[in-house]
N, C-alpha and C positions, 0 to 999 in steps of 0.2 A: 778300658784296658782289659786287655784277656786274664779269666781266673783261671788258676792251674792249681788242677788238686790230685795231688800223691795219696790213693789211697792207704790207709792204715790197719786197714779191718784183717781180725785173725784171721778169718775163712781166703779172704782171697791171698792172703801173705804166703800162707800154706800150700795152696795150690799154684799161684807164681812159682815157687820153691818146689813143687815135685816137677811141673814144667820143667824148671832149667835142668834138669837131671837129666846127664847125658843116656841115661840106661830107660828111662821111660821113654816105650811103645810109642808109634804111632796113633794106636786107636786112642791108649788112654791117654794123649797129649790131646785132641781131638775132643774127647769128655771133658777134661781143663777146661782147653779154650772157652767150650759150652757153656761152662758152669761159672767159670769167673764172669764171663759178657754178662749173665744172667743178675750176678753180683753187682757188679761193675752200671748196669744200665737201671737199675734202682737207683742209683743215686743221681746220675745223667740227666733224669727226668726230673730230677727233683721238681724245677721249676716250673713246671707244664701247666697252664693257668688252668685252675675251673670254674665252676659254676655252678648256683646254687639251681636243684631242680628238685619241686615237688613228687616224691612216690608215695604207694599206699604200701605199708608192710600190713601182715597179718594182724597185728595190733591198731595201728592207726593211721594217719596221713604224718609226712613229716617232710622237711626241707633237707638234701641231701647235698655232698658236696660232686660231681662231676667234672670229668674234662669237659674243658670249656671248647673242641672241637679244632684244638691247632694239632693236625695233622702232623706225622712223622715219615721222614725217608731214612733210610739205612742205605751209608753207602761204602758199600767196601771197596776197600782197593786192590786186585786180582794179584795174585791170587791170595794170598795168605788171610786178608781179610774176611773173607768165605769163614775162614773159623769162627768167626764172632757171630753169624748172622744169625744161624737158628737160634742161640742162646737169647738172643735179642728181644726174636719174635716171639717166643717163649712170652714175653714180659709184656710188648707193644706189638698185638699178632695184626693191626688193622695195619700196622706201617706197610709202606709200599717199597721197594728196595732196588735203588738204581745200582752202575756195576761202572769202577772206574780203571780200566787196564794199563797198569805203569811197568817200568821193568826198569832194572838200575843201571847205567852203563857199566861195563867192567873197568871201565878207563877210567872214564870222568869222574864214576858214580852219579852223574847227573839222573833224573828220570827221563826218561821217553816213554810215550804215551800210544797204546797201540788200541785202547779200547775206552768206548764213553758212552754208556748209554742211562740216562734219567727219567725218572717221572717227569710226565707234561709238566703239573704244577708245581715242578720243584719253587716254583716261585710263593707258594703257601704255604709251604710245607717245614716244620725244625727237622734241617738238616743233619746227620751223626755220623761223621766221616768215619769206617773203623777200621784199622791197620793194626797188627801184633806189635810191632817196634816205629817206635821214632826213633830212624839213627841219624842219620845228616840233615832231615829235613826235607828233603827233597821231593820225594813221593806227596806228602804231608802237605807243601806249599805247592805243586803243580797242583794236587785233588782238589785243594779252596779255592786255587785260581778258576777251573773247569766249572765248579759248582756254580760260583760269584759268576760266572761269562752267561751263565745257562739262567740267573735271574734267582739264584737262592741268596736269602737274606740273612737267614739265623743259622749260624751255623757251629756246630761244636766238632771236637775231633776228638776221638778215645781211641787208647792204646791201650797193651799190655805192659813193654817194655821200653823205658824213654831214655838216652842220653842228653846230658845238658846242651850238646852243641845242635841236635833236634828241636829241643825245644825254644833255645833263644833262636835259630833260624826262623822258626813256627811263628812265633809271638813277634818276629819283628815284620815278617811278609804279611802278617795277619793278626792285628794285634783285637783283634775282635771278634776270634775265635778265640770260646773258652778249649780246655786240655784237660781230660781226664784218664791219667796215668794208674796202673796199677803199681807200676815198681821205677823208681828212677834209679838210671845206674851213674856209673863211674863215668863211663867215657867213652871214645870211641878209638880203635887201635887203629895201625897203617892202612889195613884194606876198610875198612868206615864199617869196622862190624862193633857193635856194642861190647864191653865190657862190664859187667863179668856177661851178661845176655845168655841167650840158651840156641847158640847157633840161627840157621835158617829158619824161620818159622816154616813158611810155606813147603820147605823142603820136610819137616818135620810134622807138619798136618797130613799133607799125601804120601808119605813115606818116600819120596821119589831120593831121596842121598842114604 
């Protein structure tokens, strides 16, 4: 069963919270984004196996703890996911970073998929799907479908902003992806936009509204 963890940490609660701020900038929504992913992907990794490996410090020899060599992909979802990326690499810079292009219908809200491109080995690789909002899910459950079609096995998916009907859609198409949320909201209104949420992300990263 997939674990879903709502962060709690003062730093990122704060910055969630200048995010949602209709009057902050571009750039500095942009720095956010950077700095919570940054936050946010320390804990992500939490579990990343290692391994014990002998070095010499300047004192003596001693047994050290290391990753144990399970490789990492980052994969955003186009556009708004791009936010998260460098903050990431920031943290895990060896990861290699697939690109997955969704867009919402205006109707349906369904996703369509206009871009996919992965690591060869996504098949070795722990997976970290990352998109600013889970609102209906959609985006969310086509991206693990594509990942799983292309041969990835572990797979996590991390947001900034989740609605519960995201997330039960999430966990029931995929219940073995874990979810790592910085803020869970209320809900979702008539046109499937998050509540309270901080409008468009992607529109709000590139300034394009």
């Amino acid at each position: 069963m997939a674990k879903i963890m709502v962060f709690d940490h003062p730093l990122i609660q704060h910055k969630v919270s200048m995010m949602r701020d209709k009057n902050t900038t571009s750039k500095e929504f942009r720095d956010l984004a950077r700095e919570v992913a940054m936050l946010m992907a320390y804990e992500v990794t939490r579990d990343l196996p290692t391994k014990d490996v002998e070095i010499e410090t300047p004192i003596c020899k001693t047994k050290v703890k290391m990753l144990a060599g399970l490789d990492t992909a980052i994969i955003p979802i186009l556009r708004a996911g791009l936010g998260f990326v460098d903050g990431m690499l920031e943290i895990i810079p060896n990861a290699k970073v697939g690109h997955v292009g969704l867009y919402r219908d205006p109707d349906s809200h369904e996703p369509v998929e206009y871009y996919c491109k992965l690591p060869e080995d996504i098949d070795k690789r722990r997976v970290i799907i990352v998109d600013p909002m889970l609102a209906t899910g959609g985006s969310a459950v086509a991206a693990c479908d594509f990942v799983k079609r292309k041969g990835a096995k572990d797979v996590t998916f991390m947001c900034l902003i989740a609605a519960p009907e995201g997330i039960e859609a999430l966990t029931t198409a995929h219940p073995d992806v874990d979810i790592f949320i910085a803020a869970k909201d209320e809900c979702l209104n008539e046109n499937a936009y998050i509540v309270p949420g901080l409008g468009d992300a992607g529109d709000r990263i590139f300034g394009t509204k």
